[in-house]
N, C-alpha and C positions, 0 to 999 in steps of 0.2 A: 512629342505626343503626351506625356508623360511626365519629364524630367529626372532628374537622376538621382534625387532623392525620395523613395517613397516609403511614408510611416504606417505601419500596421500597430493598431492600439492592440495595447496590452490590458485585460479588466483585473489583473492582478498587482498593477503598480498603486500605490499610492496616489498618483495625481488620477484623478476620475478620467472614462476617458470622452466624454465632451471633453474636458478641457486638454487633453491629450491632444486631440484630434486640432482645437484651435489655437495650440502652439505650435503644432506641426508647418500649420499655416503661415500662423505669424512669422515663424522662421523660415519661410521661402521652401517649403514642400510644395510641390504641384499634386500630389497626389499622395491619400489617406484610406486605408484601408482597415474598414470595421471588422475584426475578426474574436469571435467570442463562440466557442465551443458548446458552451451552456446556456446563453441566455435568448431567452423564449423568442419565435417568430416576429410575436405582439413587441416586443420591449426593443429589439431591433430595428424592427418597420418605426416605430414610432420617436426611437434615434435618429434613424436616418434623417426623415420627415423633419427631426430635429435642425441635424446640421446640414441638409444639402443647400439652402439657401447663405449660410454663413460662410463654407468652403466656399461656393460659386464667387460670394462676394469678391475673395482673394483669391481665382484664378483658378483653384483646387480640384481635381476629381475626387468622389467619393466612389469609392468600390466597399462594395459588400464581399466577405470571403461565403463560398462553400451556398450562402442561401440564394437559390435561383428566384421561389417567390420572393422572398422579401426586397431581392434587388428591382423585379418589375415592378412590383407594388409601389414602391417607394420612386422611383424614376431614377433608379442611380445612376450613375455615371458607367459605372464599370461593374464587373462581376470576375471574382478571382476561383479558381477549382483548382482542387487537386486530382491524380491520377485515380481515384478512388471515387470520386465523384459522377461520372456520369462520363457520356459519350459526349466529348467537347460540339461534334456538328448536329448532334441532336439538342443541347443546351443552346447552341448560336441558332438554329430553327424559331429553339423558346423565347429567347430574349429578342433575339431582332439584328437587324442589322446596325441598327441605330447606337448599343451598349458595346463599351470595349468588354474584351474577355481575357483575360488571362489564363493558364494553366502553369500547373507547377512541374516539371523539369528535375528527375534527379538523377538520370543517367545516360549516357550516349544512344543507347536504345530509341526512347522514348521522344528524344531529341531528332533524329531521323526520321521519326514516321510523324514529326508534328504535324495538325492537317492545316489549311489553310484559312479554317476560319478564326484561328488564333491571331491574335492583335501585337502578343506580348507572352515572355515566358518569367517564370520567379526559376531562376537555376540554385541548385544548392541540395541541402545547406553545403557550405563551404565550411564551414567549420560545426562541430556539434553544438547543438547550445540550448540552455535551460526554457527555454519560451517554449520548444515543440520536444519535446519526450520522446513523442512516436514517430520523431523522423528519421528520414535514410540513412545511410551510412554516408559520413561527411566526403564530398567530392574535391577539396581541396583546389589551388588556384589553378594549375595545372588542367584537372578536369573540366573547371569551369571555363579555361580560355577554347577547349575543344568542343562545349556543349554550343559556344558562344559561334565557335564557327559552322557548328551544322544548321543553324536555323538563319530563316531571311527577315524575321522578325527582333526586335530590339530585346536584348535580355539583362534582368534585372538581377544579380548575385543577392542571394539573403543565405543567413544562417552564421550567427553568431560576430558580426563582422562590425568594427568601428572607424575611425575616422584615421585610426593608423594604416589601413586597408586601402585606403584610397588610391595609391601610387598602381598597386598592384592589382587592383581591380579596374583600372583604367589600361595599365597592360595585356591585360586577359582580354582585353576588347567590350567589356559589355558596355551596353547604355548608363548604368547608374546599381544604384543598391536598397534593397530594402531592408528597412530597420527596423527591431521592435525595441530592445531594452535601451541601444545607443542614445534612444531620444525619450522613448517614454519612464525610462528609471534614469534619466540626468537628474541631478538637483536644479538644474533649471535646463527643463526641455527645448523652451523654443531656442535659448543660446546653442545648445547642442547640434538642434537641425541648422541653424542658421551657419555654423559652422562647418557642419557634413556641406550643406550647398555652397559656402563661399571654397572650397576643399576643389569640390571639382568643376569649378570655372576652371580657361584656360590663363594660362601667365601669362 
């Protein structure tokens, strides 16, 4: 659905993140997600609008994090929420049937009563790490292989995690991982992702 690499841009790296976003691609990401805390509905929507034809080109979803208009407006692909965010089946009502949806996963709890208009979960973090401040208290591999069994849906490990992780993130059971500084603070991003996806093929 998805693949097992998915990049969240970062607008604090240095590489801008259009071109964030179309390295992610070039390196064999199926999926890229816009997440910017600060910048305006207008400046978003008109990203999008930007890239959804150029990720399409290469195969790519585009998820918006957290913004539900900007994802309809723009025709994304996908739409990513956090626990704070809104009632996931009032959200799926909003957007349609047609848009994946994601939600974010940081505890066994939460993981049990997921509803089922969920596509996809972000579990974690797995480790603490500089990109989110405000997140939970790291769930470690351990937690994540249990979050990973309570749901019927494909889960996606993020939170501080790199290409050393892969062994161990494929034991935990999830589908794949999401990255934000692994690929978007490489000195050369798309070798970064290209490497995260050549990582978890099988031998």
């Amino acid at each position: 659905m998805i693949g097992p690499v998915y990049v969240i841009t970062d607008p604090g790296a240095a590489l801008s993140v259009p071109d964030q976003a179309r390295a992610a691609a070039r390196g064999g990401a199926r999926a890229v997600q816009l997440r910017d805390k600060t910048a305006s509905d207008a400046d978003l929507l008109a990203l999008a609008r930007q890239l959804l034809p150029e990720m399409r080109a290469h195969g790519v979803k585009l998820f918006l994090n957290d913004r539900i208009e900007v994802a309809i407006a723009a025709g994304a692909d996908g739409l990513h929420i956090g626990q704070g965010d809104g009632d996931p089946v009032a959200i799926r009502a909003r957007i349609g049937a047609g848009m994946l949806l994601g939600l974010s996963i940081e505890t066994e709890a939460q993981a049990s009563r997921l509803p089922d208009c969920v596509d996809y979960i972000g579990a974690g973090p797995v480790r603490a790490t500089a990109t989110k401040p405000d997140a939970a208290a790291p769930i470690g591999f351990d937690g994540l292989a249990r979050i990973a069994r309570l749901v019927a849906v494909p889960t996606l490990a993020i939170g501080g995690l790199t290409r050393a992780d892969i062994p161990a993130l494929k034991a935990a059971g999830v589908a794949g991982m999401a990255v934000v500084s692994a690929v978007t603070r490489a000195p050369d991003a798309e070798a970064a992702c290209r490497a995260l996806v050549q990582d978890w093929r099988p031998r």
